[in-house]
N, C-alpha and C positions, 0 to 999 in steps of 0.2 A: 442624862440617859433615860432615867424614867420619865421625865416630862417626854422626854419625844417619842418613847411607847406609846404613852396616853393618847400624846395629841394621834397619832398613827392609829390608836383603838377606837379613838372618838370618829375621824374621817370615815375608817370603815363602818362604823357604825351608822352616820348618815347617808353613807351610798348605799346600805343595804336595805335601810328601812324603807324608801320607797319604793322595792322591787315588791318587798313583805305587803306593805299596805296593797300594790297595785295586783298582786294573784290575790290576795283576802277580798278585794273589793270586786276582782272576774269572778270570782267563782262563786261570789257573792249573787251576782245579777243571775249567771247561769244557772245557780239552785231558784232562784225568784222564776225564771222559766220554767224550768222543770216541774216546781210547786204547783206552778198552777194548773196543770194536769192534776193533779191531787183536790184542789180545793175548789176549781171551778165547777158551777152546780149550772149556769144559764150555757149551753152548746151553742147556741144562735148568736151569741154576742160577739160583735165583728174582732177581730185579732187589733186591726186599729185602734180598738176602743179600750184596751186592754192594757195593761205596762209592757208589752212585750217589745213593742216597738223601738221603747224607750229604752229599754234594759240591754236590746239588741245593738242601741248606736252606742253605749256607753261600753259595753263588750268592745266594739271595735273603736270610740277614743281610747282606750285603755292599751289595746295593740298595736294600736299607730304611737303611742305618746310612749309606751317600752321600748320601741326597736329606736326612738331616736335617741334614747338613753345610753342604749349599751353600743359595742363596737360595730362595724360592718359586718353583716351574716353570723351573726352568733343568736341565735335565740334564746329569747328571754323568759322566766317561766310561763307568763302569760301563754304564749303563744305553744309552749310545752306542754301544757294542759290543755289547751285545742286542741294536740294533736293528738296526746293521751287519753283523754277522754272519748275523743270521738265524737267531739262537739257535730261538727260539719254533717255526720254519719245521721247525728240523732235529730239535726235539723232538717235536712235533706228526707230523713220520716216523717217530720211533721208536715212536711210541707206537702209532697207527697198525698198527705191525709186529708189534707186543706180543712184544718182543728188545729185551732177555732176558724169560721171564715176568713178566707184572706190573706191565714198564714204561709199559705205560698208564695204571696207578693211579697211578704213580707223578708223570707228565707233565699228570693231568687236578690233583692237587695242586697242581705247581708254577705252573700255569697258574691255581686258583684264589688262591693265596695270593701272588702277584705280583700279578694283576689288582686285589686287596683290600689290599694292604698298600702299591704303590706309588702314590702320591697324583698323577705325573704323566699327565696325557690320554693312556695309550698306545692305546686301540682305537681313534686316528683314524689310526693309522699304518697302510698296506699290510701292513707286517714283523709287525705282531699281530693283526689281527682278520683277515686271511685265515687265518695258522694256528689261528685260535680256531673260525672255521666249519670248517675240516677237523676239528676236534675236536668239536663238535658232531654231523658225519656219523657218526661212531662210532659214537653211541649206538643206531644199528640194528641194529649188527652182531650177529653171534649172540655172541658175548665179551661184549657190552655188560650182560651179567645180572651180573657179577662187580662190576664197581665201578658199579654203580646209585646208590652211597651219594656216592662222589667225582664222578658224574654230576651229579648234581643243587644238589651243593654247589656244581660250577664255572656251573650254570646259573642260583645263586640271586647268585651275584656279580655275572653278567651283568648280572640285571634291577637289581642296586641300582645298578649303574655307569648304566644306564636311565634308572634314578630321579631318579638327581642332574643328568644330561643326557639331555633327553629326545629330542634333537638324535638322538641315538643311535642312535634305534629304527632310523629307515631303512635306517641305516647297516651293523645288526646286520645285519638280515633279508635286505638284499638284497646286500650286502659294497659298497657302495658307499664309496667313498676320500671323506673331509671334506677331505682336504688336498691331495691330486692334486698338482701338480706343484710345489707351495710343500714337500712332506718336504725334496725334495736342497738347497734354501737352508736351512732347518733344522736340518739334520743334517751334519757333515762329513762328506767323501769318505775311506772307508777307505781303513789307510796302504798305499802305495805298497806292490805284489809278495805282497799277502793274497787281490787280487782278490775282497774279498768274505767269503771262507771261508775258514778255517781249513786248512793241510794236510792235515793228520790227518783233520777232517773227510771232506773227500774222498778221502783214501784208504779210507775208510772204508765208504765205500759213500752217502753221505749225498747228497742231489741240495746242486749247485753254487748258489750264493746271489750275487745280483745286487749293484747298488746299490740302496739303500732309495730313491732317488728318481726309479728309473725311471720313464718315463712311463706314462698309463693303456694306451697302445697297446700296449706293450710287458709290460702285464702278463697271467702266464695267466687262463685263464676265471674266472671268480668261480665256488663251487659253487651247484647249482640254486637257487633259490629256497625250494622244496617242505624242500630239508634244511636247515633252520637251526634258532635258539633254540626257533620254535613247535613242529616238528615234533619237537625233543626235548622238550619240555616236555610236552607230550600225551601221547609213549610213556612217560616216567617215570610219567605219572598214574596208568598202567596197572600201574602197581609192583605185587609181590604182597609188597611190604613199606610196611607201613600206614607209616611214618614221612615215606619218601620219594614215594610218593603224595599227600601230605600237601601238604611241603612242595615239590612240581610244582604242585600245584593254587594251592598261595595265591602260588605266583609267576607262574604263567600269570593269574590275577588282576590281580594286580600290571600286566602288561603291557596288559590287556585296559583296564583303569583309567586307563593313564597316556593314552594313545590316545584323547585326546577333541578332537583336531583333527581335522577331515575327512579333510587328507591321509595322515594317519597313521591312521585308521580305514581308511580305505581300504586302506592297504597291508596290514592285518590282515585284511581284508575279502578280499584276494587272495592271502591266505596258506592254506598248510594249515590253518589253523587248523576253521575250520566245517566241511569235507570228513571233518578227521579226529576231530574230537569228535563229529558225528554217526555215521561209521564205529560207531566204539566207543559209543558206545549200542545198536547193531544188533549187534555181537557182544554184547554182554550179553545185551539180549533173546534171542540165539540159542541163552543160557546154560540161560534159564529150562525147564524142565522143561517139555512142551506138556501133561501130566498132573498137571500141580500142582492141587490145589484152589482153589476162588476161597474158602472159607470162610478156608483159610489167609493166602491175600492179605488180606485184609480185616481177620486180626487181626493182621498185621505192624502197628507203628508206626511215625509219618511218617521216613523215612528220611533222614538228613543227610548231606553227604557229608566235613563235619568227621570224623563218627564211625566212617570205616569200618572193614565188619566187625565192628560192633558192631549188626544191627539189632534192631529192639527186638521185641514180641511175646514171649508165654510159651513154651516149649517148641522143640522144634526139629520138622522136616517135611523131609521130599526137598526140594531147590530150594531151600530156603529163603538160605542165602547169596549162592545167582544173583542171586534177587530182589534182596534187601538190596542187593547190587554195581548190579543196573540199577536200581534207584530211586536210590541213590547218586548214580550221575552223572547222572541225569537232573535231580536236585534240584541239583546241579552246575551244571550248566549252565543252568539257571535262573535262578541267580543271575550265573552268568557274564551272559548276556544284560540282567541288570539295571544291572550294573555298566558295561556296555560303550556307546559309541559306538549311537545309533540304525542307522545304518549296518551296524554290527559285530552288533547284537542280530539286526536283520533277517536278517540272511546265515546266522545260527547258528537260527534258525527256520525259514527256508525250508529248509537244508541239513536238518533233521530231519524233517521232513513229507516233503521227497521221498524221503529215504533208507529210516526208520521207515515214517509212517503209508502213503507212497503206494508206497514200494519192497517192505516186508513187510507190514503188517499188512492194505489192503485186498484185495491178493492172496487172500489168507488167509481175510480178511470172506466174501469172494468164492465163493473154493471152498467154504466151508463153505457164504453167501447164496441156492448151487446145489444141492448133494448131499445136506447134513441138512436146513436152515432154509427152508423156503418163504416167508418172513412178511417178509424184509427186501430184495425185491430192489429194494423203491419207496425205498430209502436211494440208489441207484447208479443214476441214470435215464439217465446219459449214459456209461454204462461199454461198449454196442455190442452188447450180448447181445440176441440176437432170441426170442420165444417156442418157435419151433424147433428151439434150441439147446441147450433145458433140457432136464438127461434126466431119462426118468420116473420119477417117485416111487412109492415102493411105496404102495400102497393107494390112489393118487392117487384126484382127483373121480370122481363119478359110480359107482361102488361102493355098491350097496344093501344090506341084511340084518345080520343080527346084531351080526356082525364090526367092519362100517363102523361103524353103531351106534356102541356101546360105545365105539371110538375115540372117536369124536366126543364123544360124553358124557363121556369123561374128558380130553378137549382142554380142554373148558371146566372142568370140575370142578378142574383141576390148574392151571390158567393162573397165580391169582392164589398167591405164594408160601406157607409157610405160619407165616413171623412176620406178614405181613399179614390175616392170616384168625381171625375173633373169632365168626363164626358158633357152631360147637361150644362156646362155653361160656356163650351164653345159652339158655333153653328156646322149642322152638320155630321155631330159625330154620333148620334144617334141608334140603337141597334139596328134601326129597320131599314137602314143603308146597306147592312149587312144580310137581311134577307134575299134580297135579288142577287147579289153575288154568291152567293151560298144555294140558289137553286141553279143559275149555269154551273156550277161547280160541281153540283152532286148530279145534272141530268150527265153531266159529260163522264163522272166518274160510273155512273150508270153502263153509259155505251161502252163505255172501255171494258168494263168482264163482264158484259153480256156474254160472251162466248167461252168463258170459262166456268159456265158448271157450277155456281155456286148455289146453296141451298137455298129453300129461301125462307127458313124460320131456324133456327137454334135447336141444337141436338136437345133430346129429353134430358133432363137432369136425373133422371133412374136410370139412365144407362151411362152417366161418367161415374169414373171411380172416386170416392171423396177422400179417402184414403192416399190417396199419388198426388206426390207433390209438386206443383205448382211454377212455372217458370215463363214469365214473359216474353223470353226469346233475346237474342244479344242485342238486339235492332231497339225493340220499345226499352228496354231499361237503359240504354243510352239518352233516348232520347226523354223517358224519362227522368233520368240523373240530372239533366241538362234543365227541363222543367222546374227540380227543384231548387236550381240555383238560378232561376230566371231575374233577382231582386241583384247578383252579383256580379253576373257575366255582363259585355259587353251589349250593347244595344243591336245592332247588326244580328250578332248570334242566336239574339232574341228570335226575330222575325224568323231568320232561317228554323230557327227547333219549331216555333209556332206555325209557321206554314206549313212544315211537311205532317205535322199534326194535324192542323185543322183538313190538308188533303188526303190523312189516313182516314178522318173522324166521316168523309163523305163519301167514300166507298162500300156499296150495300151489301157487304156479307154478315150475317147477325150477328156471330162472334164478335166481330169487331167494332160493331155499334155497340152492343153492349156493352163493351170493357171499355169502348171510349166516351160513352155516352149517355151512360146511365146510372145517377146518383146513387139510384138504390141495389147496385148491385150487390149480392151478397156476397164475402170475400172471406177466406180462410186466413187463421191468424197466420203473421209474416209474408201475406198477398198487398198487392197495391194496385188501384187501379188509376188512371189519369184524373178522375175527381178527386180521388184521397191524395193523392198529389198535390194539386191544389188546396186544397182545405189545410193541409202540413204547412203552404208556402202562405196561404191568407194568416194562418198562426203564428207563423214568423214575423209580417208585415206586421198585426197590430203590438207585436212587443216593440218594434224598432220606430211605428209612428209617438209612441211615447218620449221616446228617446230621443227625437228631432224637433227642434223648436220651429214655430208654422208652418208645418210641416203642408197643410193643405195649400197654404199661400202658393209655398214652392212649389210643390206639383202641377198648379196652376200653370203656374212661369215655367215650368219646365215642358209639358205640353204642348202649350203656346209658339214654343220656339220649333218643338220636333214638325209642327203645323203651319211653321215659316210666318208666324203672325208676328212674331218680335224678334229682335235682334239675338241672338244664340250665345249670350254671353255667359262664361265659366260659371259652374253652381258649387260653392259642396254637396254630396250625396248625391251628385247626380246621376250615376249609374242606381240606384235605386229609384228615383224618382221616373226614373225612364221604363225601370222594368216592370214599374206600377202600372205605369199608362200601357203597355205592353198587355201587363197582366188581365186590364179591365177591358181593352179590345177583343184580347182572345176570346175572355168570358163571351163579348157578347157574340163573335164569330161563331165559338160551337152551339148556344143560345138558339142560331139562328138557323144551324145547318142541321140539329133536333128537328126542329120546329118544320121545315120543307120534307125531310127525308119520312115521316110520319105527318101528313098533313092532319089535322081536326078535323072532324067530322061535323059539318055545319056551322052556324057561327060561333067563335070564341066566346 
C-alpha cells in the first residue's frame, strides 16, 4: 500500500515539475524584457538587435509546448500569467511607442503568432482583444508604412480567428467583452503583493495592470468604433505593395462574406467600411489625369483588382496606372458588394453615388453642362439652375451671316463620329447631293407661308418670360421621342420621323429654325431641343459601337445593301446599323438645309 503512495507521489511529482520549470522560465524571459527598459542606456539600438526578439519567440515556444501538455481548453499557468499580468496590454505599449526601434514589428509578430498558434479562445478576454484593438489603431500612424507586411499578417489571423467563430465579429469591431464578469471566476486572482504587474514592469514606465476580471464599469473606454479590423483592413488595401494589398482585400472579403446575419451585416453596415471604400475610390478617380484621352481608356483591358498594377492594354499613356489603380478597386468593390450581406451591398452603393457620382462627377457634368456643352442641361431637370443663370455662350443664337453659317454646318457635319460614317466610301452619298434638294425644299416651304404673316426675325429675348416653363408642344416631343430611339425603331419609321423633320427644319419662321437648327441654342434645364437630341443618341451609338465586334465593316455591308449594291442578306444588329446610316444622312440633310436657308456672304 505504501509502495503504491509513493509511486502515485513520485508521478505527480514529475507531472508537476514541468508546469513549475515552464511559468519560472516565462516569466523569466518576460522580467529580461521588461529589465531592459531599466538598463538600456543606447535609445537608437534597433529592437532586432536586442534579446528581445529572442526572449519573445521563447515566450511563445513556451505557450505552444504547455497547451499540448495539458487537456483540451484548460489553461496552463503560462498562459494564466499572460493574461494576469497583462502581458499583451504592456506590449501593445511598447509597441505603440516604437522603444527601442522596431519594437512594433516586433509586438505585431508576437501578437500574430500567439493569436495563430495558441488554440485557446483568448480574444474573449478583456487582457487580449482590447490590446489587439490598440494595435490595430497603429496602422494609421505615419510608422505604420514600415511593417505593412507584419500589419496585415496580424490582420489575416484576425479574420481566420472570425472564420472559425463568427461570434467574433462583434466583438472584434466594436471591443465588446463575450465574457464580462464570468473572466474573474475563470481565471485566478494574481499571487498575493504582484498586484497585477510585475515590479520591473512598473518601474519601468509600463501603465499598472488590474485584475483580469474587473468589471465592465471599471474598464477604460473601448477604442472608437471607426479604428478597428475594417478600418485597417481598407488602409492596407491601399498598400503600394501589390502583395499585401492583395492579401487586405481577400480578407476584408473574407469578413464581408462571413456577415450574412442581419445583425452582423448591420454592424458592417455601421462600420467604416462603405465611408471609407468609397473615400478611396474618389482618391483614385482624383488620380486620374483630367487630360487623359478616352481613346486610351477604351483600349485599357477589363481591369481586375486580383491583378494589380498589372493593367492590361498595349503600350503605356500618362495616367495610365491611375486609371488601372481606379478601375481596380472599383471592380473591387463590385465584387465586394456581390459577396456582401443585401444590407452591406446597399450601403457600399449608396456610399459611392453619393461620394463619386453625386459628390464629384455631377459637379463636374455640371460645370462643363454650363460653360462648354449646351446640349445636356435636360439630363439635370431638378438641379436649381434658372435660364438667367447660364452665362453666355460665344456665338450664342440668333447670330446671322457667314460665320454663324459655317458653324452650324459643321455642328451637323461633325455630330455623327467618324468610325460611324460610311457615306465617303460609297459613290454618291456625299452632303452636297443634299444641297440642291434642300434649296427646292425650302424655296417651296418659303411660298407656302408667304401669306401667313410670319415674322421675320425672333421675338427679343427681354420680352419672354424666363421664369414660364417650357413645353414643346405634343407634335415636336413625339416626334422627338421617336428621334431618340432612331438606333431601335424600324427602318421605314426612320425616314418617316426624319422627313417630316427635315420638312419642319425648312420652313422660315425664326422660332423654328432656331429650335431646329441651331447648336448653340441656349436651353433651360429640363428643355431639349432637336441638337441635344442628337448629341443624347450620338452618346448612345458610341457605347454600343464598343460593344459590337466590326462594327464599321458591317455598317458598310449594311449600307451597301439599303443602296441595292449587294445582295440584302440577314445581319445581326441590323436595325442599329440602319438607324446609323439613317442618322448620318439626316446630319448631313439639316447640314445642308442651314446652309441654303442663311446663304454666306461671299465665298466660303
Amino acid at each position: 500500500m505504501l509502495s503504491r503512495l509513493g509511486a502515485l507521489l513520485q508521478q505527480a511529482v514529475e507531472t508537476r515539475e514541468p508546469s513549475v520549470d515552464l511559468l519560472e522560465a516565462f516569466t523569466e524571459h518576460w522580467k529580461g524584457i521588461t529589465g531592459y527598459y531599466l538598463e538600456a542606456t543606447d535609445e537608437s539600438t534597433p529592437a532586432k538587435e536586442t534579446d528581445i526578439p529572442w526572449r519573445l519567440k521563447q515566450m511563445l515556444d513556451i505557450l505552444v509546448y504547455e497547451e499540448k501538455q495539458r487537456p483540451a481548453g484548460e489553461a496552463g499557468p503560462c498562459l494564466e500569467y499572460l493574461l494576469q499580468h497583462k502581458v499583451l496590454e504592456t506590449l501593445s505599449t511598447l509597441g505603440k511607442a516604437e522603444y527601442p526601434p522596431g519594437m512594433r514589428q516586433q509586438v505585431l509578430l508576437f501578437f500574430s503568432r500567439v493569436l495563430g498558434q495558441v488554440q485557446h479562445p483568448l480574444l474573449h478576454y478583456l487582457n487580449v482583444h482590447r490590446p489587439v484593438q490598440k494595435l490595430l489603431q497603429l496602422g494609421s500612424d505615419a510608422l505604420g508604412s514600415s511593417t505593412e507586411k507584419e500589419e496585415v499578417q496580424f490582420a489575416a489571423v484576425l479574420c481566420a480567428k472570425i472564420k472559425q467563430d463568427p461570434a467574433l465579429l462583434p466583438h472584434i469591431l466594436e471591443g465588446k467583452s463575450l465574457l464580462n464578469g464570468k473572466r474573474a471566476a475563470e481565471l485566478p486572482a494574481c499571487p498575493e503583493g504582484e498586484g497585477g504587474e510585475h515590479p520591473q514592469g512598473a518601474a519601468a514606465g509600463i501603465p499598472p495592470a488590474g485584475k483580469a476580471g474587473s468589471s465592465p464599469d471599471t474598464e477604460p473606454s473601448s477604442p472608437r468604433r471607426d479604428d478597428n479590423l475594417i478600418t485597417a483592413l481598407v488602409g492596407l488595401c491601399k498598400s503600394q505593395k501589390s502583395r499585401v494589398a492583395l492579401k487586405a482585400r481577400e480578407n476584408l472579403l473574407l469578413l464581408v462574406g462571413l456577415a450574412q446575419e442581419p445583425a452582423a451585416a448591420r454592424l458592417l453596415q455601421r462600420s467604416a467600411l462603405c465611408q471609407r471604400a468609397a473615400e478611396h475610390l474618389c482618391e483614385l478617380y482624383g488620380a486620374v489625369p483630367a487630360a487623359a484621352d478616352p481613346a486610351d481608356i477604351l483600349a485599357l483591358d477589363r481591369a481586375s483588382w486580383r491583378s494589380q498594377g498589372e493593367a492590361g492594354g498595349d503600350g503605356a499613356f500618362p495616367g495610365k496606372e491611375s486609371l488601372a489603380a481606379f478601375f481596380s478597386w472599383l471592380d473591387y468593390l463590385d465584387e465586394l458588394a456581390r459577396d456582401a450581406h443585401p444590407i452591406v451591398a446597399d450601403a457600399v452603393a449608396e456610399a459611392v453615388c453619393e461620394k463619386l457620382f453625386r459628390g464629384i462627377l455631377q459637379p463636374q457634368l455640371l460645370q462643363m453642362e454650363l460653360e462648354e456643352d449646351p446640349y445636356f442641361t435636360d439630363g439635370f431637370p431638378d438641379c436649381g439652375l434658372q435660364p438667367s443663370e447660364k452665362p453666355p455662350l460665344a456665338g450664342a443664337s440668333r447670330s446671322v451671316g457667314q460665320g454663324h453659317t459655317n458653324e452650324v454646318v459643321s455642328s451637323f457635319l461633325c455630330l455623327v463620329p467618324e468610325e460611324a460614317k460610311t457615306s465617303s466610301c460609297v459613290e454618291e452619298a456625299g452632303y452636297d447631293t443634299y444641297v440642291h434638294d434642300a434649296l427646292g425644299m425650302v424655296q417651296a416651304c418659303r411660298a407656302t407661308a408667304a401669306p401667313w404673316g410670319w415674322p421675320p426675325a425672333p421675338r427679343p429675348l427681354d420680352a419672354c418670360r424666363p421664369e414660364a416653363a417650357f413645353y414643346e408642344g405634343h407634335f415636336l416631343e413625339v416626334l422627338f421621342a421617336r428621334m431618340a430611339r432612331i438606333l431601335d425603331q424600324p427602318y421605314s419609321l426612320n425616314l418617316q420621323v426624319t422627313s417630316v423633320l427635315s420638312r419642319l427644319a425648312a420652313f422660315p419662321h425664326p422660332h423654328l429654325h432656331e429650335y431646329l437648327l441651331d447648336p448653340y441654342l441656349n436651353l433651360a434645364p429640363g428643355c431639349r431641343s432637336l441638337f441635344s437630341v442628337l448629341v443624347r443618341v450620338i452618346g448612345d451609338l458610341m457605347q454600343r459601337i464598343q460593344r459590337v465586334p466590326q462594327f464599321r465593316a458591317k455598317l458598310l455591308l449594311v449600307r451597301r445593301q439599303l443602296m441595292g449594291l449587294v445582295p440584302g442578306e440577314q445581319i445581326e444588329h441590323a436595325t442599329l446599323f440602319k438607324g446609323v446610316v439613317v442618322l448620318e444622312e439626316f446630319c448631313k440633310e439639316l447640314a445642308a438645309i442651314a446652309l441654303v436657308k442663311v446663304p454666306p456672304e461671299g465665298p466660303a
